[in-house]
KELOVO-276454 format. One record per residue (C-alpha): x, y, z; residue number from 1; chain. Coordinates in pm, 1 decimal, decimal comma, padded with zeros to 6 digits. Example, Ala and Ser with C-alpha at 12.3 -4.5 7.8 and 13.67 -1.06 7.14 Angstrom:
% KELOVO-276454
xx:yy:zz:n:chain
01230,0:-00450,0:00780,0:1:A
01367,0:-00106,0:00714,0:2:A
% end
This chain:
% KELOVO-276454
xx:yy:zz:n:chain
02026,7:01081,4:01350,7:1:A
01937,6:00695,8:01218,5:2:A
02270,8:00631,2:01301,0:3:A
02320,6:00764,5:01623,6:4:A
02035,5:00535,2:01752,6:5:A
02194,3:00203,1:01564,1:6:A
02085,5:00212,2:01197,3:7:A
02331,4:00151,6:00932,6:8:A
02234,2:00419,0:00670,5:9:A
02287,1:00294,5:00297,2:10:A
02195,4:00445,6:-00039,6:11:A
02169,3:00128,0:-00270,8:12:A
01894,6:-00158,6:-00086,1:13:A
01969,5:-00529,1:-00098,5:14:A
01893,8:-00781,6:00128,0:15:A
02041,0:-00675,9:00462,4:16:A
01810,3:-00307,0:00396,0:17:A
01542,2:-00395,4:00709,3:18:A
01340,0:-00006,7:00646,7:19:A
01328,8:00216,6:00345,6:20:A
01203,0:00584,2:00474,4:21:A
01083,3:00787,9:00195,1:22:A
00872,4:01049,9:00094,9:23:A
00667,8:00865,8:-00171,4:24:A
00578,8:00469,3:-00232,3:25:A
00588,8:00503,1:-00552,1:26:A
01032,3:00568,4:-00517,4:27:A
01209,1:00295,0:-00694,5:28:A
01356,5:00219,8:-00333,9:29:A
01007,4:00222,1:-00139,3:30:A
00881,7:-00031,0:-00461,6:31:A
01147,1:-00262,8:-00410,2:32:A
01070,7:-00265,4:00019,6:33:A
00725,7:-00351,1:-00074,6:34:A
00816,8:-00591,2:-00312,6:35:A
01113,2:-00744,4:-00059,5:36:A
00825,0:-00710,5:00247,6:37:A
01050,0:-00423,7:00421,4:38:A
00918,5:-00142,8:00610,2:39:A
00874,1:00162,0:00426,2:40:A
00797,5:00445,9:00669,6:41:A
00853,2:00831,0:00627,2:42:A
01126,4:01040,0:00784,6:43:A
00840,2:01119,4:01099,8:44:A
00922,5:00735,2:01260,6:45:A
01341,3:00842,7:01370,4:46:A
01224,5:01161,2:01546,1:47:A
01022,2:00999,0:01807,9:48:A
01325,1:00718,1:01836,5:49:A
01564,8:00981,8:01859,8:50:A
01373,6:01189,9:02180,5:51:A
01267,4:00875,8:02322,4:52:A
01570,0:00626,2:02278,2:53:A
01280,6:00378,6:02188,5:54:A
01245,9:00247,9:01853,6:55:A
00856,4:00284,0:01737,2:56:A
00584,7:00111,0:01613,9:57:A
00663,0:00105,7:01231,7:58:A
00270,6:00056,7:01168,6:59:A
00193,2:00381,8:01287,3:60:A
00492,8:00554,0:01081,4:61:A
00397,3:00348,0:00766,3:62:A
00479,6:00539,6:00436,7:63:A
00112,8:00452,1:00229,1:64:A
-00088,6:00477,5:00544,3:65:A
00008,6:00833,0:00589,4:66:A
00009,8:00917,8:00235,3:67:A
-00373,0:00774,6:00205,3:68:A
-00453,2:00973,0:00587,2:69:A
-00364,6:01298,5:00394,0:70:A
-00521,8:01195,4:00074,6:71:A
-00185,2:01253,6:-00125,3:72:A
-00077,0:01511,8:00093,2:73:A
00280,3:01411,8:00272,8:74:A
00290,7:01465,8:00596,0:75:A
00636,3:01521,1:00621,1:76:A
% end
């Protein structure tokens, strides 16, 4: 689906990686965004792209804030 709106999908990160979307911060990959000052988001910020053809907000798809929301609890 990341694709079909533009996204170049990778499974190793290095510098031309702009998001990371996991299910935990704590991933190696979702470290290394935080570390790099990426976005790390969950899998919830493509689905709204997708059905609106408008990429969104990454601050309200953000990967800790959701994971602190739901006290631990992912919201995927």
């Amino acid at each position: 689906m990341a694709e079909g709106l533009g996204a170049t999908c990778a499974t190793e990160v290095d510098a031309s990686v702009t998001h990371v979307v996991a299910m935990d911060v704590e991933t190696e990959k979702a470290c290394w965004a935080k570390k790099e000052k990426k976005f790390v988001v969950h899998r919830g910020w493509i689905d709204p792209a997708h059905y609106l053809w408008k990429k969104q907000p990454e601050e309200k798809f953000a990967l800790g804030a959701a994971q602190e929301a739901s006290n631990g609890i992912d919201l995927l």
